[in-house]
N, C-alpha and C positions, 0 to 999 in steps of 0.2 A: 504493500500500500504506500511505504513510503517514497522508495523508487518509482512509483508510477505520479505523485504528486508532485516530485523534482521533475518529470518528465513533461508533464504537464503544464509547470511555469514555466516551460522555455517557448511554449507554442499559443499559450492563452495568459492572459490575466485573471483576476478574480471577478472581474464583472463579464467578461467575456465566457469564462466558465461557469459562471452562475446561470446566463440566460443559455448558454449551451446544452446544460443539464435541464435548464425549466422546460425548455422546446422538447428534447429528448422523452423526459419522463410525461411531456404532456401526447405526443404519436404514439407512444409504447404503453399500454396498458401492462404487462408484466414488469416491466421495470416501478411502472408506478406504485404495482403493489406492492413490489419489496422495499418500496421505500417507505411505505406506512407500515410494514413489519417492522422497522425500526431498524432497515442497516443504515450503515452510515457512508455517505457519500466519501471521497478521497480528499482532504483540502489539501488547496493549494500551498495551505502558510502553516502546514502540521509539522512543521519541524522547530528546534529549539528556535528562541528567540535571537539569541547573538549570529546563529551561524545563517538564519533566513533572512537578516536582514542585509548578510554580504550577498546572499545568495539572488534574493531579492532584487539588487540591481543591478547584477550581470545579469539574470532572465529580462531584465525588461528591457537592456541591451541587446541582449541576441535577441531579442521577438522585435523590436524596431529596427535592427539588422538586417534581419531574414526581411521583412515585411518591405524594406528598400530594395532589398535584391531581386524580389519575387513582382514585384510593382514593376520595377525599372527592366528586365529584361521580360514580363508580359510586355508592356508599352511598346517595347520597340518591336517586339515580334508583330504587336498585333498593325502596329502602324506599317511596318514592312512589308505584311499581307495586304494590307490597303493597296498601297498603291505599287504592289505587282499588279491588281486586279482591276484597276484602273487602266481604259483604253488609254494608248499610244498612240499620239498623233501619227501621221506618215510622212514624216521629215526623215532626212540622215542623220539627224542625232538621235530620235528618238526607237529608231531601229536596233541599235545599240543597248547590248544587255544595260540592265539598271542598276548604278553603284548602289553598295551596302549604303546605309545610314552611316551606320559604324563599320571600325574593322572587324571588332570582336564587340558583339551586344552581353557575351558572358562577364570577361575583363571590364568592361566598363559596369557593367552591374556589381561584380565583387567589389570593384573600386571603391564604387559610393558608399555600401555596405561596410565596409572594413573604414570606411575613414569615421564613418557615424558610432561604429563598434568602440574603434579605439578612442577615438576623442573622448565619449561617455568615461572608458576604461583608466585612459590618462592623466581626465582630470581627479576623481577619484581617488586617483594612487598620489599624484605630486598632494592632494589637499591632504590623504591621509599623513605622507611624508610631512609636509609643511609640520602640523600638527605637534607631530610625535618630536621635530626638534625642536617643537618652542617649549616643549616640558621640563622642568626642572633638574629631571633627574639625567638628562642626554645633553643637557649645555655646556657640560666640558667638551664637546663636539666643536663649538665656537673658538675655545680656546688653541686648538690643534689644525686647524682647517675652518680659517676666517671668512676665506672669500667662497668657499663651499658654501660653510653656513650661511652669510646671506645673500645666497644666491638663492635657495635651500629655502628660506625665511619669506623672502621678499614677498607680496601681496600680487606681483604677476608671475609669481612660480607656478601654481596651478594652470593659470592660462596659456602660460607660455608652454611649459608640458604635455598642457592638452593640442595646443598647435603643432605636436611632432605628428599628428593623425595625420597633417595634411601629405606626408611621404607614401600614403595610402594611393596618390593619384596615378605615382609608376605603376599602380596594377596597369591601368588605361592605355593603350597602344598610343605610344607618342609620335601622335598626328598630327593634323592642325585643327583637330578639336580639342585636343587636350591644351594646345596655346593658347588657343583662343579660349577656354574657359579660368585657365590661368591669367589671361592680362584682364577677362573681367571680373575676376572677384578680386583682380589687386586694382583695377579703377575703384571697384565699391568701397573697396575697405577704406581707400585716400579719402572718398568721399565723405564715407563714416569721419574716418579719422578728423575729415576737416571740420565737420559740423559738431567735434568735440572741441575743436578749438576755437569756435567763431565766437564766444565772448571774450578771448581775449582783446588787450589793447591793438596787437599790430593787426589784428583779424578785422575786432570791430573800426579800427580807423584806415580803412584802405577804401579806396575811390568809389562811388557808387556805380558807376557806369562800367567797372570792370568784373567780369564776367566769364563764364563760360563760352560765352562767343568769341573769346581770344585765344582757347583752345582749339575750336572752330577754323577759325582763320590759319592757323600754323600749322595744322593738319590739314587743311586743303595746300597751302605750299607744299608741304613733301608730297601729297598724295599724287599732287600735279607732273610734280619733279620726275617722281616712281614713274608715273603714267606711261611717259617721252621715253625716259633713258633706261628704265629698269623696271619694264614692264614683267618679268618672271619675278617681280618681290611686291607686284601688286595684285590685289585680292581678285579673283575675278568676275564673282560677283558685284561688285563697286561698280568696276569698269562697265561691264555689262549695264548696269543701270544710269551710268554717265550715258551712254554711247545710245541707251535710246530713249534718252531727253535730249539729246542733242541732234534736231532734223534739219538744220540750214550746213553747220559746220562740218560733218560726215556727210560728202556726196554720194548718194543712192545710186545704185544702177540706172541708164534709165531703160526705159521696157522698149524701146524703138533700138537700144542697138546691139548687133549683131554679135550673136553665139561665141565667135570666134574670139574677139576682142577680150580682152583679158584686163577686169573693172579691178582696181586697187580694193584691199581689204581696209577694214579699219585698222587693221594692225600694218597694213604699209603705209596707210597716212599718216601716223603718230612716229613710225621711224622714220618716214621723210623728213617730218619736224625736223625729229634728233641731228638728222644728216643739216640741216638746215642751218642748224645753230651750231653744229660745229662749223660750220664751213663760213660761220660770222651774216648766216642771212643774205645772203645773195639777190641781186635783182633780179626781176623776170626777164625774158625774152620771149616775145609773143610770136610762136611761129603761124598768127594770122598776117604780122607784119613781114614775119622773115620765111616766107615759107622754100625757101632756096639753103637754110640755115639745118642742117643736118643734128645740131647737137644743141639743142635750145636749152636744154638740162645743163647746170655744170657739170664738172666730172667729182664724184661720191654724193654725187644722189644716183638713187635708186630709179630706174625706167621704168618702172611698173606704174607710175603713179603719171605717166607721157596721156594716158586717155585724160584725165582728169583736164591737165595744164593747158594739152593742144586746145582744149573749148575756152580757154578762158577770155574774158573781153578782153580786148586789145587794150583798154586804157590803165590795164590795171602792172603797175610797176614793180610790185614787190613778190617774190616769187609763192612766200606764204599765206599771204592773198589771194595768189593763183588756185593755190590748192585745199583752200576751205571755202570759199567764196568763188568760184571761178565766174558765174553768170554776172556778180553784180560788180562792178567797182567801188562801190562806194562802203566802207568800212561799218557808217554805223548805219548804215539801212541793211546793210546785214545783217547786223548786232539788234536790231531791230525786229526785221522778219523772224529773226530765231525765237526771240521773244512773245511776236504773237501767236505763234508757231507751239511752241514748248510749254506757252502758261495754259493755256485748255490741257495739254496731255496733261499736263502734272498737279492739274484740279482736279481730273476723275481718279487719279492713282491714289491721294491723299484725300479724295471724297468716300472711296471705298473703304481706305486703311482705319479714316477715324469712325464710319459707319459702325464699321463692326466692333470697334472697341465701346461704341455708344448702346449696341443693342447687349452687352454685362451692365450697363448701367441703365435698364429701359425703364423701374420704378422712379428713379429721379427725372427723367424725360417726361413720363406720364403727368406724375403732380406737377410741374412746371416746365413745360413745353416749348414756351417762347424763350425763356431763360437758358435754354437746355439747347436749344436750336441756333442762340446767338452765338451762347458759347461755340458749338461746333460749327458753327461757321468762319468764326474767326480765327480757328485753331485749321481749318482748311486753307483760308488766305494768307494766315501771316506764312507756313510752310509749303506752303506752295510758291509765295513772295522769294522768300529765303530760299530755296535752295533750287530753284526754277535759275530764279536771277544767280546765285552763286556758279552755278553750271555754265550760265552765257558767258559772266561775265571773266570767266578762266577762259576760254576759246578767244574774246573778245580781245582779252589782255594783249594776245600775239600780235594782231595789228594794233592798239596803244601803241606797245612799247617799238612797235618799229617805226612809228611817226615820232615819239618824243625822244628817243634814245639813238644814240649812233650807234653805227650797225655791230662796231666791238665792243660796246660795253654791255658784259656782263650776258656775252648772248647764248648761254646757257642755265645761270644764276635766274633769270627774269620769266621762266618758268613758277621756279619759287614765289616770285616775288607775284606772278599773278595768279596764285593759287592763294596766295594772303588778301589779295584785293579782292577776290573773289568772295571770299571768307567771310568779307564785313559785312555781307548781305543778312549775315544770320542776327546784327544786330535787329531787323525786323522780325524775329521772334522769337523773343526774350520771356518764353515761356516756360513751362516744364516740359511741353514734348519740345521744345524746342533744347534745352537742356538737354533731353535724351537724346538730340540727331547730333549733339555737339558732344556729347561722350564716347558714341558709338562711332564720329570719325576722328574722334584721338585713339581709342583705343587700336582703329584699324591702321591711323598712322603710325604709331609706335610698333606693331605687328610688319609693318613692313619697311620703316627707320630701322630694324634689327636685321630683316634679311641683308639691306642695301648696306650696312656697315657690314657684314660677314662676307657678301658680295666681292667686296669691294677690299677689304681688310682693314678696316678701321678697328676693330677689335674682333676680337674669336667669342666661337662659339662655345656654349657651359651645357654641358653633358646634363641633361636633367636640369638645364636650369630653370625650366617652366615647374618643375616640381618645386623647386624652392622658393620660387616665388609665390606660389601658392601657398608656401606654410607659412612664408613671413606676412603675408596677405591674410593669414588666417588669425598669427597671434596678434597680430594689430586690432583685428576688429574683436578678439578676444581681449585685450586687454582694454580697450573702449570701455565695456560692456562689463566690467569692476571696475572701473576708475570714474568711466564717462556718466552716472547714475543720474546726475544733474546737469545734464546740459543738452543741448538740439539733438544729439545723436540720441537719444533714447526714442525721439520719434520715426526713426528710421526703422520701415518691417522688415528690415534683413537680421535685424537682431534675436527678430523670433527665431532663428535658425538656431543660433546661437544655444536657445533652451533646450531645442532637439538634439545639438550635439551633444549638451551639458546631461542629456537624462532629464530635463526635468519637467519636458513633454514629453512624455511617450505617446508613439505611434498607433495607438487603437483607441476603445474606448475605455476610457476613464471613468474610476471607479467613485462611488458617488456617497458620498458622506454626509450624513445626517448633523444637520445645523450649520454648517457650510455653503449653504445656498446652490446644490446640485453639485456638478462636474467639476467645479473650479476648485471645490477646497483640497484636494489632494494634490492639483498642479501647484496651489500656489504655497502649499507646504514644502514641497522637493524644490521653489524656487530660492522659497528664503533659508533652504537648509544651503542650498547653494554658494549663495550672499556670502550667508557666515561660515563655510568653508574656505572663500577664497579670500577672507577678510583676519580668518585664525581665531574667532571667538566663541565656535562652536567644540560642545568635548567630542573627544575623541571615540567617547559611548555611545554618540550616535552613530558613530561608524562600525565599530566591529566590539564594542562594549569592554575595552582595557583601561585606556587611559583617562586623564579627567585633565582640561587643560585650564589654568587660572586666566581668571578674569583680565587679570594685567599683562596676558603676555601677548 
């Protein structure tokens, strides 16, 4: 009986097991009788006191464990079965078998499982540790090994302990989703981190106007940079979503000409650029004027992009001109037509995006409608403003900077420089999803500032270093979260993660205590047993029932 009751707490809780057994004994008329014979059911918590209560929160570990693994690789199965089962268009991409989601849906499932395991495990051990050396009887310990003990002592010993979980992530085939989940939980935690420190002086006295949209800005420079010269270290999603809001400056095929003719890619327009700017931006040569003129290209440009140039209007002078704009000569009625061009597509893209984020919120829509309707509209305009315009005006930038700049200065660097101009468009919304469009392209510029340094050899690559960045990502927003109690960052809901790792929400249903007010009072007991764990003021008897720790230590 006993054995079957440990067996038990690693698959159920006690509320989980109670309505298991009520449903059981209520379809089973024999089982019911023998339970008014008077046997006795198995309990879960039938074992000694000191030893069920260690026991107690490794089971509820490994069942928030198990219940992550068993979630996390259902999901991806069941979403993989979707959409094999989903018609494929009749293109040549889509003829082509369909990548995995993942490389291993197992590994990534252990991953998250064992990081949630350990972390619970971790903190646990460093807070029982902490504990035991601040007792009386272990402080010649201090005397012999100083910077041990307060290392040992300190009030982010448990946090920072419990942040070794994050080496859990090596299970994960190191992809570029395992990067990319690493650069954004270390954006969050900055985040975290910095809205623990926004009452400070230098926090609270800095400029009102400065923002995340200066993120924005510096990150469409590299992104731009990437785009031209080091297009294998940019994302290719991104690119893809440049390239089709961009219908004036990417010349289309057109449908009158002929099979043979061989129509530049988007990807040999962009290294024409490249070619362009190394060779200091060269003038055009119109072979409508020079049609006797065999080589109207300089020599290190690329001839693939001769259909494009041969159409261009004759008035037009500058060769990158030629080949974003060939029909029109005129700069900013190009810059223009793109514009009215580009703002319709990228109102129905972001009329869809915020649609659907509005219909999770359809009760606040229903009771106030018009309020609910501004809001989404305005949050349609100002992101469709911003990054409509941000888009033209990186394309645009090329012919700027060739009217106001001579033709060697900086005629690679000015790339950069109109990915930054481009950038200030986000100052039109200065919102929260505008926040989020401006996090989402730092984190993609730093993801691809790391390949172009490695590229290039600016610095080497770190074996795992996505792994470590994830941990120090982790004990950051771990340590926030005992230090940070009073300040912005407590209204951040990434912290609620934080109780999941800590144990002190567990993963099912929660067991319900009378005069407690329902479900909450058992979470918010394992929250404050917490507190005073990682604080040192709690005895050590509520842990495994030995020590007793003073008040003063």
């Amino acid at each position: 009986m006993e054995s079957e009751s440990r067996s038990l707490r690693y698959v159920l809780n006690e509320r989980e097991y109670e309505l298991l057994r009520r449903h059981v004994l209520r379809v089973s008329p024999k089982l019911r009788e023998a339970g008014k014979d008077g046997s006795e059911r198995p309990s879960v918590a039938s074992d000694s006191e000191s030893t069920g209560r260690r026991d107690d929160h490794n089971a509820a570990a490994f069942r928030s464990a198990s219940r992550v693994f068993v979630a996390t690789l259902g999901s991806l199965k069941a979403l993989d079965l979707v959409l094999s089962r989903l018609p494929s268009r009749n293109t040549q991409t889509a003829t082509r078998s369909r990548q995995p989601l993942v490389a291993s849906k197992t590994r990534l499932a252990l991953s998250l499982s064992s990081l949630l395991f350990l972390h619970t495990v971790l903190f646990r051990v460093f807070a029982r540790l902490r504990l035991r050396l601040l007792h009386e009887r272990v402080r010649s310990i201090r005397e012999r090994y100083p910077k041990v003990y307060a290392a040992l002592t300190s009030r982010i010993a448990p946090a920072i302990g419990a942040s070794l979980s994050g080496l859990a992530l090596g299970i994960c085939p190191a992809d570029q989703l395992r990067v990319t989940a690493a650069i954004y939980v270390a954006s969050r935690a900055l985040e975290i981190g910095y809205a623990a420190i926004r009452h400070t002086k230098v926090i609270a006295n800095k400029p009102s106007w400065l923002g995340s949209w200066v993120l924005f800005a510096l990150a469409q420079g590299q992104l731009l940079h990437a785009f031209v010269f080091d297009r294998d270290c940019f994302p290719e999603a991104y690119g893809s979503f440049v390239l089709g809001y961009t219908p004036e400056y990417v010349q289309r095929r057109p449908a009158s000409l002929s099979p043979k003719v061989v129509w530049p890619r988007p990807d040999d327009i962009l290294d024409a650029l490249g070619q362009m700017a190394s060779l200091r931006w060269p003038p055009f040569v119109s072979p409508i004027l020079q049609p006797n003129n065999p080589n109207t290209l300089p020599r290190g440009i690329n001839s693939v992009i001769s259909p494009v140039t041969s159409r261009a209007h004759p008035a037009i002078h500058k060769l990158s001109c030629a080949l974003i704009h060939p029909s029109d000569p005129s700069c900013f009625m190009a810059y223009l037509r793109h514009n009215l061009i580009a703002f319709p597509q990228m109102a129905k893209f972001y009329t869809i995006y915020y649609a659907a984020f509005a219909l999770l919120r359809i009760k606040d829509f229903a009771s106030s409608p018009l309020a609910s309707a501004n809001r989404l509209s305005e949050s349609i305009l100002r992101s469709t403003m911003a990054i409509s315009g941000s888009i033209g005006a990186a394309w645009g930038s090329i012919c700027l900077f060739q009217t106001i700049f001579p033709r060697s200065f900086l005629p690679k660097f000015r790339f950069f420089l109109g990915g930054l101009l481009a950038g200030l468009f986000q100052l039109v919304d200065r919102t929260p999803a505008g926040h989020m469009n401006a996090l989402y392209a730092a984190r993609t510029s730093v993801n691809s500032l790391w390949k172009v340094g490695v590229k290039h050899g600016w610095w080497r690559g770190i074996r795992g270093g996505d792994v470590w960045l994830f941990v120090a990502s982790l004990a950051l927003v771990n340590v926030v979260y005992d230090l940070g109690k009073n300040t912005a960052a407590t209204q951040d809901g990434a912290l609620k993660l934080i109780k999941v790792l800590r144990g002190e929400v567990e993963l099912g249903l929660q067991k319900r205590q009378k005069g407690n007010g329902g479900d909450g009072g058992n979470g918010e007991k394992q929250a404050t047993m917490s507190a005073t764990l990682s604080e040192g003021t709690m005895t050590e008897e509520g842990l495994d029932g030995e020590y007793v720790v003073p008040e003063d230590a």
